[in-house]
C-alpha positions as CSV (number, residue, x, y, z in Angstrom):
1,X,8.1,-30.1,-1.8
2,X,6.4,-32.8,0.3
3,X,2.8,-32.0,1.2
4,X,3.2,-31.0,4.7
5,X,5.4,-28.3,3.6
6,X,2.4,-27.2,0.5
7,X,-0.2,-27.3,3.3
8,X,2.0,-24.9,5.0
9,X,3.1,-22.6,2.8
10,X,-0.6,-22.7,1.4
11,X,-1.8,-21.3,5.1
12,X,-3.5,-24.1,5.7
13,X,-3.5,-24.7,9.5
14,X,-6.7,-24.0,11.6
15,X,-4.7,-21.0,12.9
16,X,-4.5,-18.8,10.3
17,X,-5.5,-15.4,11.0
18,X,-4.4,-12.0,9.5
19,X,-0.7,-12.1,10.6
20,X,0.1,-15.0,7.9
21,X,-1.7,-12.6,5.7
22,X,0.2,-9.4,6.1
23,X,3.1,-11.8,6.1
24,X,2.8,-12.9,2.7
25,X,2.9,-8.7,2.2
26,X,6.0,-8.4,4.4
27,X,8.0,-11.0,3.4
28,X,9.6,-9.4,0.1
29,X,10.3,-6.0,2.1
30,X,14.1,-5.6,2.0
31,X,14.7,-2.3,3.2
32,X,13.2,-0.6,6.7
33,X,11.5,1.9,4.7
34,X,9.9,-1.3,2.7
35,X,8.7,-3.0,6.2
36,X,7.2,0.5,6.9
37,X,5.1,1.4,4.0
38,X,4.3,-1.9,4.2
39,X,2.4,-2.0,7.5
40,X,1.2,2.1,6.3
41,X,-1.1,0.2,3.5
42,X,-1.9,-2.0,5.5
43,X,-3.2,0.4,8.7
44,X,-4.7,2.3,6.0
45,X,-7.0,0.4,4.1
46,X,-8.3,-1.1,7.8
47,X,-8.6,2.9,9.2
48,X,-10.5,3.2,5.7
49,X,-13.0,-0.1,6.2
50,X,-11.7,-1.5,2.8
51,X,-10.0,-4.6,5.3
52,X,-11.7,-6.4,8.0
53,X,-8.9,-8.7,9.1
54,X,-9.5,-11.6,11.6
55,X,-7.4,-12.4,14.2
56,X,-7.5,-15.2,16.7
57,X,-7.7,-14.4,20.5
58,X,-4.0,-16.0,20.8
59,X,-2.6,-13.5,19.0
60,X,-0.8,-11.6,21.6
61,X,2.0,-10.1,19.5
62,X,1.9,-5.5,19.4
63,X,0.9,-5.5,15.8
64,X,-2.4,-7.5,16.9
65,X,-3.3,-5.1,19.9
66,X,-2.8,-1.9,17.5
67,X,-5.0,-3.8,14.8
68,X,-7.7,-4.4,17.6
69,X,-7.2,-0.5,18.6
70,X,-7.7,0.3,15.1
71,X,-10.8,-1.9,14.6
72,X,-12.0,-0.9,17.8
73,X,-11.7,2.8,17.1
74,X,-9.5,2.5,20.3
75,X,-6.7,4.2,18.5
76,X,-7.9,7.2,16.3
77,X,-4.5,7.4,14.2
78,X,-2.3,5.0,13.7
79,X,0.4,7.9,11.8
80,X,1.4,8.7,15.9
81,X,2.9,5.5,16.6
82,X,3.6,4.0,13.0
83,X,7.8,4.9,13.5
84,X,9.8,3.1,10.8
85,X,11.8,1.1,13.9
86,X,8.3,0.0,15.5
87,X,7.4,-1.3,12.0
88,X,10.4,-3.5,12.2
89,X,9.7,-4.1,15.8
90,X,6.3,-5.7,14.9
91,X,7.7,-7.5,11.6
92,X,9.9,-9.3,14.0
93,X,7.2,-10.3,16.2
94,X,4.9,-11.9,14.4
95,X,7.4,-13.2,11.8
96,X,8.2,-15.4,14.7
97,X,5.0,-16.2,15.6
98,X,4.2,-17.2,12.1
99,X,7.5,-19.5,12.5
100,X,6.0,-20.8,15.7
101,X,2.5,-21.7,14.3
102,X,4.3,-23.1,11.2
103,X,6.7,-25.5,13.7
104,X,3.9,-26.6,15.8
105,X,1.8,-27.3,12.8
106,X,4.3,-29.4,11.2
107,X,5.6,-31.4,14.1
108,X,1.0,-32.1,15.2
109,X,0.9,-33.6,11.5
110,X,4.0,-35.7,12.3
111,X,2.1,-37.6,15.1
């Protein structure tokens, strides 16, 4: 694997925040059900303080607005919109934004 492709797989851009993380939890999910209990842990340990992710301001996708309603206490419980469909909704989402940040990355370094 050439090194461009190891720095990205490795996460290391400058924008990395917790999407690339929760994709690296995401990406083995193979069933609906999977993507969902997927993003359940993860709501759960941030409703519980055990996770304090970091996202950057960029991050426009729905998954990153109902982390900053968790964090912010803005959204009091995530078990009222968490549907199994809105799981894969959000999947989808930022899986492409990781794609995006992962293209950009790669074709900056190629300058």
């Amino acid at each position: 694997m050439s090194t461009m492709m190891e720095r990205v797989v490795q996460g290391d851009r400058a924008d990395v925040d917790f999407t690339d993380k929760a994709w690296a939890i995401l990406k083995n999910a193979t069933t609906i059900l999977e993507v969902w209990e997927c993003f359940f842990h993860i709501f759960v340990n941030i409703e519980g303080k055990y996770w304090r992710p970091y996202l950057l301001p960029s991050n426009t996708t729905y998954f990153g607005k109902l982390l900053r309603d968790l964090l912010s206490e803005k959204l009091r419980n995530f078990r009222t919109v968490l549907t199994p469909y809105l799981a894969l909704e959000m999947a989808i989402g930022f899986g492409i934004l990781k794609l995006f940040r992962d293209y950009t990355f790669v074709l900056k370094s190629m300058e």
